[in-house]
KEDOVEX-515455 format. One line per 8 residues: their letters; for each residue x, y, z of C-alpha. Coordinates in steps of 0.001 Angstrom, whole numbers. Each point is the difference from the previous one (the first is absolute). Layout:
<rs>
a	X:Y:Z  ...
</rs>
This chain:
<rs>
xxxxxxxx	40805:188771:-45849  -634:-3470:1309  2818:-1484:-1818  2483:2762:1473  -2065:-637:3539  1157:-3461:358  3073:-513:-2574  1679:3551:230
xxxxxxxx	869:1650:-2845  1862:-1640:-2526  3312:609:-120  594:-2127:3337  -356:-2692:-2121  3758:840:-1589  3222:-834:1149  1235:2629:2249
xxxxxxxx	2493:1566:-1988  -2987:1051:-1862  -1878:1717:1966  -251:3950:-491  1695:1879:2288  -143:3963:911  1917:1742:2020  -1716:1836:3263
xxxxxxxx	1373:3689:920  -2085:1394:3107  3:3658:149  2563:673:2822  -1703:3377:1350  -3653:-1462:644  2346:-3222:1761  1876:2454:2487
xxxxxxxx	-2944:1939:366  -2238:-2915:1370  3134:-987:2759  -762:-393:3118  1790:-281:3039  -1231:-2656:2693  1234:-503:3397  -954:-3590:1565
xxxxxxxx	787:-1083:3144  19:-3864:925  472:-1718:3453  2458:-3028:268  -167:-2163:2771  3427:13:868  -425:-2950:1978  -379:-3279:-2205
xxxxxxxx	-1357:-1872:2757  -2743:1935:1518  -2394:-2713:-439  1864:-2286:1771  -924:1572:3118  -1318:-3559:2076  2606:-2375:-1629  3060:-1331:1928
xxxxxxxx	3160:611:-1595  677:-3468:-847  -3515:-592:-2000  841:3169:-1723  2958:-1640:-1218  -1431:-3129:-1421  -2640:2351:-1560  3040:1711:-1527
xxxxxxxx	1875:-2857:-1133  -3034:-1759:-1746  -286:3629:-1878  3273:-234:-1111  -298:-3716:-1023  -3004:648:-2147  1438:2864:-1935  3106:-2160:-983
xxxxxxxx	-2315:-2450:-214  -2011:1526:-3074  3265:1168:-2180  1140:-3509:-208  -1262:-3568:-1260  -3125:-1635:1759  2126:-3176:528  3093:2377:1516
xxxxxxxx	-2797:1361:2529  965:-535:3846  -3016:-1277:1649  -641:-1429:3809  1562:1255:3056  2427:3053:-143  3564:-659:370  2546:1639:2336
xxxxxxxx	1454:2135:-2936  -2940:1514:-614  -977:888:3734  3195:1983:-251  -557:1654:-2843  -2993:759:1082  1197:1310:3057  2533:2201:-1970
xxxxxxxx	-2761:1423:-1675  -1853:939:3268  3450:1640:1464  766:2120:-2763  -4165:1409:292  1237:718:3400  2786:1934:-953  -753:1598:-2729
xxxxxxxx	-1943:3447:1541  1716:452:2788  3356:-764:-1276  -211:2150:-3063  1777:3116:-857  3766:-1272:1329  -626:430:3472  3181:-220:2319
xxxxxxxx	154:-1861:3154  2657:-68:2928  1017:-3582:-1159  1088:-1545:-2925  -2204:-1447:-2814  804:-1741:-3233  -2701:-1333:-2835  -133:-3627:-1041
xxxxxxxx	-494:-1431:-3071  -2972:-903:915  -898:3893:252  -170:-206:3700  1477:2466:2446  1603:-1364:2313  2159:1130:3139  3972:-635:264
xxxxxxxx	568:-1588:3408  3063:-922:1516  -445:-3029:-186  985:-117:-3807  3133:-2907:804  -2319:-2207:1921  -794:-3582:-1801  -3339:474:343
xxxxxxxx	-3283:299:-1359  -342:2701:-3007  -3101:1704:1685  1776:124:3345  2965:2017:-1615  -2035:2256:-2072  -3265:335:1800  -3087:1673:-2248
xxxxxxxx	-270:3392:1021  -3817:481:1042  -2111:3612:1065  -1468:124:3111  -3648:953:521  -1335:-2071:-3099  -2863:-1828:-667  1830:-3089:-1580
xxxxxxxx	3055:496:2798  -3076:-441:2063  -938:-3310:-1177  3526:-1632:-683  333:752:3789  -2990:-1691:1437  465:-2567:-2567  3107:-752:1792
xxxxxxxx	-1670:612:3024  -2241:-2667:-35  2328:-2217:-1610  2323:214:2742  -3081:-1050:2286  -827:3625:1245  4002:879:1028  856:2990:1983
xxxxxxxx	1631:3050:-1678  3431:-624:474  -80:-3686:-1298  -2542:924:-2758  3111:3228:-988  2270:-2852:108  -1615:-2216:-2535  -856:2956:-2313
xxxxxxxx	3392:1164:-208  1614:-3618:-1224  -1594:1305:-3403  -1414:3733:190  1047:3233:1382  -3296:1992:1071  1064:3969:739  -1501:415:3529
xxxxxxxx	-410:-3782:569  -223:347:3979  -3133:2311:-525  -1258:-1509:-2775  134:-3841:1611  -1927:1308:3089  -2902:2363:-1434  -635:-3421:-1788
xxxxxxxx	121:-2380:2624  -1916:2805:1553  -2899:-802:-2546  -34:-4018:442  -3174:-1123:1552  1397:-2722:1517  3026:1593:1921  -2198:2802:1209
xxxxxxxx	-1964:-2328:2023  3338:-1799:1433  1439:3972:405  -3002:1567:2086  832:1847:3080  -2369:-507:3079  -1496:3180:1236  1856:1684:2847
xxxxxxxx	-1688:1633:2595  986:2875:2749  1199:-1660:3309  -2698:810:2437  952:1776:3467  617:-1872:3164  -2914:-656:2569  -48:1529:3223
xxxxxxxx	609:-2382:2179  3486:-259:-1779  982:4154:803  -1721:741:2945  2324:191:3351  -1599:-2475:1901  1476:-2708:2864  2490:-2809:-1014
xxxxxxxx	-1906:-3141:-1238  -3752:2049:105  -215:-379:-3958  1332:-3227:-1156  -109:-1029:-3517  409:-3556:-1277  -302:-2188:-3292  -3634:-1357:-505
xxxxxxxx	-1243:587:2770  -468:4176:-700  1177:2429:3324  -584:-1314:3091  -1318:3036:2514  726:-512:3811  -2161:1512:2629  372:-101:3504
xxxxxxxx	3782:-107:-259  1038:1779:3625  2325:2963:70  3077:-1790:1764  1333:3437:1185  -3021:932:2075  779:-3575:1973  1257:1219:3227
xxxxxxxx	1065:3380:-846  1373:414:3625  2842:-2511:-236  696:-50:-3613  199:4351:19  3813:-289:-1323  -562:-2690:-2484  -3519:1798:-1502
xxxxxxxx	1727:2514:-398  3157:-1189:-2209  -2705:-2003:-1707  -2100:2792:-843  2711:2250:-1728  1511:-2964:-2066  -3126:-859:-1168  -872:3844:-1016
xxxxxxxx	3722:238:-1322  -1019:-3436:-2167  -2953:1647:-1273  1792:3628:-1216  2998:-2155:-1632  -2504:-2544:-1556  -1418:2948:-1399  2651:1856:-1114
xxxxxxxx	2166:-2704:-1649  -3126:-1726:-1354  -3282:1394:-649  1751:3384:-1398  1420:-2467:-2858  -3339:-1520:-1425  -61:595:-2963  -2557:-916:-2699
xxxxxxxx	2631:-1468:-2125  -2131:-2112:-2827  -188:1639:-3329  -2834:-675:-2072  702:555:-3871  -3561:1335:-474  -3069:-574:1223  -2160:-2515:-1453
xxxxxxxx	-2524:328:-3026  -1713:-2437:-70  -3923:-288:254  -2804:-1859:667  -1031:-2719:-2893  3837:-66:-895  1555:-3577:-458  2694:-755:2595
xxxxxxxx	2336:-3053:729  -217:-1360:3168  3215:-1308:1708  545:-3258:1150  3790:-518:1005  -779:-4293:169  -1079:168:-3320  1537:1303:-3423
xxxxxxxx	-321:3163:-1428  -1753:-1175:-3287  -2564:-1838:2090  -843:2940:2338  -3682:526:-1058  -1627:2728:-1203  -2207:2105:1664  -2216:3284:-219
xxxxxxxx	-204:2661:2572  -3467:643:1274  821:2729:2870  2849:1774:1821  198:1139:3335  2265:2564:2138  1707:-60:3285  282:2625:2510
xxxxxxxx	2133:1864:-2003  -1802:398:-3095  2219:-2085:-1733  -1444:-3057:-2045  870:-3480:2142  -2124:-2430:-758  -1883:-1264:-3885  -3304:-2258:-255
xxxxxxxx	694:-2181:-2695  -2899:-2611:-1755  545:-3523:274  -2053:-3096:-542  -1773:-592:3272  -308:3395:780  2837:3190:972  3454:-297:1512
xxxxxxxx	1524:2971:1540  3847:378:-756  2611:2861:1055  1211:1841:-2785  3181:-1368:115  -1034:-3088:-1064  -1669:1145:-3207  1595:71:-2995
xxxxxxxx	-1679:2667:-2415  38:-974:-4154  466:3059:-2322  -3755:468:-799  -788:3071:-1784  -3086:1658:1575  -2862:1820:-1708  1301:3086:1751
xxxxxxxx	3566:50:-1607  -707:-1151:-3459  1164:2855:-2708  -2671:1202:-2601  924:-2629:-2540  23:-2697:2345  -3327:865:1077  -1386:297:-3501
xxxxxxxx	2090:-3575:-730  -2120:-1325:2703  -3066:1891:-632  483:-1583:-3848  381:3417:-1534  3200:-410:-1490  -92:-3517:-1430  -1595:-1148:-3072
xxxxxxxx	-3826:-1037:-674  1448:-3529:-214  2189:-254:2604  -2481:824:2991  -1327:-3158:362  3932:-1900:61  596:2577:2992  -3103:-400:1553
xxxxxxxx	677:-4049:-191  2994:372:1574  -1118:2416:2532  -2180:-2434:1085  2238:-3284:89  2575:2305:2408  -3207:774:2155  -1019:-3588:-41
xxxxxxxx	3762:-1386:1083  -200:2785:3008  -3191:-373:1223  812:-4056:-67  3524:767:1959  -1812:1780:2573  -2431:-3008:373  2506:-2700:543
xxxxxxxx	1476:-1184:2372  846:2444:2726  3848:-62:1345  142:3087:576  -1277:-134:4201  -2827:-381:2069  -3018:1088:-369  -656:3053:2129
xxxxxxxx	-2356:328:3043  -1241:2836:1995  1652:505:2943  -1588:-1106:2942  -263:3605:2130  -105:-1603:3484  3611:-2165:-447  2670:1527:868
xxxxxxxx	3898:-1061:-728  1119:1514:3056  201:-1642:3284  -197:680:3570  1762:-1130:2836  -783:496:3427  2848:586:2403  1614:-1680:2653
</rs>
C-alpha cells in the first residue's frame, strides 16, 4: 500500500506502448438524463477605457504605446527589446489603437451617414472630403471620423484645448479638423470649453441688475432751472428764485400772457413727445442667484482679469425697488461694498442644489473606506487656498464706512 502510495502501481514503470488500455462507454441515458440547461448572463464594459477617467488624452497614449511596446517586447529576443523613450511610430500606433476604441461601438452595425466614408488600411474610418486632389497632408484629406458626446472625444478636445493655450471654439474646430472629423464638432467643442476651469473664470458674466426709476426732481413740472443736476457735485436745489412774471404785472400784461401759454404749451408737448416714451428698456437675462458666503470676482478694469482677486460675499442689500443693488464682500482690512455689476460670480455649486449623489459624494457615502481621507485632504487644501485668497491683498475697493447721516450731497443755493 505504501509502495503503490508513493511509486504508483507498477506498470508506469513500462514504456507506454505497454500500458493496458480499456475502452470507456458511459451509459448515454443516465448522461442525457443528468443535462442541464444554464442561462448566465455577464456584463462587458463596453468601454475599454473606463478607468481612464482623470487622464489627459495624451498620457493615455504614452500609457498605450508602452503597452504595446512591452507585448512585442516579450515575443522577441531580450537583446531585440526597445527600451528608453518611445518613438514617434509608436505614439501613432498608439494613437491608432485609441481611435479605433473610439469607433468601434458607435460605429458598428454599417451605419450610413449623409457624407462619404471609406476604411483605411489602417482599419480607420475615415471621411471623403473634397479635398481629395489637394497636395496635402493625408489626415487633412481623409480626416478620422469621430462620435460626438464621448468620453475620449472629450479628452482629445481639451487636450487640444490646452495645447492650443486655451483657444476659442472656432480656432480650437479649426485645428481639430486638419486631422479629425468630430460629428457635431460645433457642440461638442463648446460643452467642453464649457467645462475648462480656466476659461470659465475669463468667460463670467457680471450680474445685471433692473435700471432703477428716475427721482422726482427729474419728472415733476416744476420752473426752468429750479432742479439742476450736475457731475460731482449731486443736484443743486435753488430757493428764493423770483417768479419773473409776477414783476410788474401791469406793464408786462401782454407779454405774461404769451409767456404763460408757451410755457404751458412746452410743458403738454414735453410731455407728450417725451415722458409717454420712457420706457424701461434694459433686459435682464435672469435674476441673480447668488448668495451670501458665495465666492465672487471683483472687477478692476486697471488691472487684468487673472489678477482680479477673489473675494467672498458676506451680505446683500436691496434698493427701493426690492431689487438686489449692492454686495458686502470680505477683504483683508475689513468689508468693501461693490454694485453688483462689478461682481463677477464663479460657478460654485451650493449645498442647496447638489443632487442626491453629490450630496452623499460629499457627505463620503459613496466613496470607498480608503478614499475618504484623499477627499477630505483635498477638501481641505481648496479651503486653505480660498480662505488665503480672501486674506491677501485686497484690490478689490475700499473699505466701506457707514454713512455719515447728517452729510448731505446736495447743495443749496440762495438766490439773487
Amino acid at each position: 500500500m505504501k509502495s503503490h502510495w508513493w511509486e504508483g502501481p507498477d506498470w508506469l514503470e513500462l514504456l507506454h506502448e505497454e500500458w493496458p488500455s480499456c475502452e470507456i462507454k458511459p451509459d448515454m441515458e443516465i448522461v442525457i438524463s443528468e443535462r442541464r440547461t444554464v442561462l448566465t448572463a455577464t456584463t462587458l464594459d463596453l468601454c475599454r477605457f473606463a478607468f481612464f477617467q482623470k487622464i489627459s488624452f495624451n498620457k493615455i497614449v504614452r500609457i498605450m504605446a508602452y503597452v504595446i511596446r512591452f507585448c512585442k517586447n516579450v515575443k522577441i529576443n531580450p537583446i531585440d527589446r526597445k527600451k528608453g523613450k518611445l518613438e514617434t511610430d509608436e505614439v501613432k500606433t498608439s494613437e491608432k489603437v485609441i481611435l479605433k476604441e473610439i469607433q468601434r461601438e458607435p460605429f458598428s452595425g454599417g451605419k450610413k451617414f449623409n457624407f462619404r466614408t471609406i476604411k483605411y488600411s489602417d482599419d480607420l474610418l475615415r471621411v471623403k472630403t473634397k479635398t481629395v486632389s489637394r497636395k496635402d497632408l493625408e489626415t487633412f484629406r481623409f480626416p478620422v471620423l469621430l462620435p460626438h458626446s464621448y468620453q475620449m472625444d472629450e479628452k482629445l478636445i481639451m487636450s487640444k484645448h490646452v495645447e492650443l493655450e486655451h483657444a476659442g471654439t472656432q480656432t480650437l474646430m479649426s485645428c481639430l479638423r486638419e486631422s479629425f472629423w468630430i460629428i457635431k464638432s460645433r457642440k461638442t467643442v463648446r460643452s467642453v470649453i464649457r467645462k475648462c476651469t480656466k476659461c470659465g473664470r475669463f468667460s463670467a458674466r457680471p450680474l445685471e441688475a433692473v435700471s432703477i426709476p428716475l427721482p422726482e426732481d427729474r419728472i415733476r413740472d416744476a420752473a426752468v432751472f429750479e432742479v439742476t443736476g450736475i457731475d460731482l457735485c449731486g443736484p443743486l436745489k435753488l430757493v428764493g428764485v423770483p417768479d419773473l412774471d409776477t414783476i410788474d404785472s401791469k406793464r408786462l400784461n401782454k407779454r405774461c400772457a404769451y409767456r404763460l401759454k408757451m410755457r404751458q404749451d412746452l410743458r403738454n408737448r414735453f410731455r407728450n413727445e417725451y415722458r409717454g416714451i420712457l420706457k424701461d428698456y434694459s433686459r435682464v437675462k435672469g435674476e441673480s442667484s447668488i448668495k451670501e458666503c458665495n465666492r465672487v470676482l471683483i472687477g478692476d478694469t486697471n488691472n487684468k482679469r487673472i489678477n482680479w482677486p477673489l473675494r467672498k460675499v458676506t451680505k446683500m442689500y436691496k434698493g427701493k425697488d426690492g431689487r438686489l443693488r449692492v454686495m458686502e464682500v470680505k477683504t483683508q482690512f475689513g468689508s468693501v461694498m461693490r454694485p453688483i455689476q462689478k461682481l463677477y460670480p464663479l460657478e460654485v455649486t451650493t449645498v442647496d442644489s447638489l443632487s442626491s449623489t453629490e450630496r452623499d459624494v460629499e457627505n463620503g457615502a459613496c466613496l470607498h473606506q480608503d478614499q475618504i481621507p484623499v477627499v477630505t485632504f483635498i477638501l481641505t487644501v481648496v479651503t486653505a487656498v480660498l480662505d488665503f485668497s480672501t486674506t491677501s491683498n485686497p484690490n478689490g475697493g475700499r473699505v466701506s464706512q457707514t454713512p455719515n447721516q447728517k452729510g448731505d450731497s446736495s447743495a443749496t443755493v440762495e438766490g439773487i
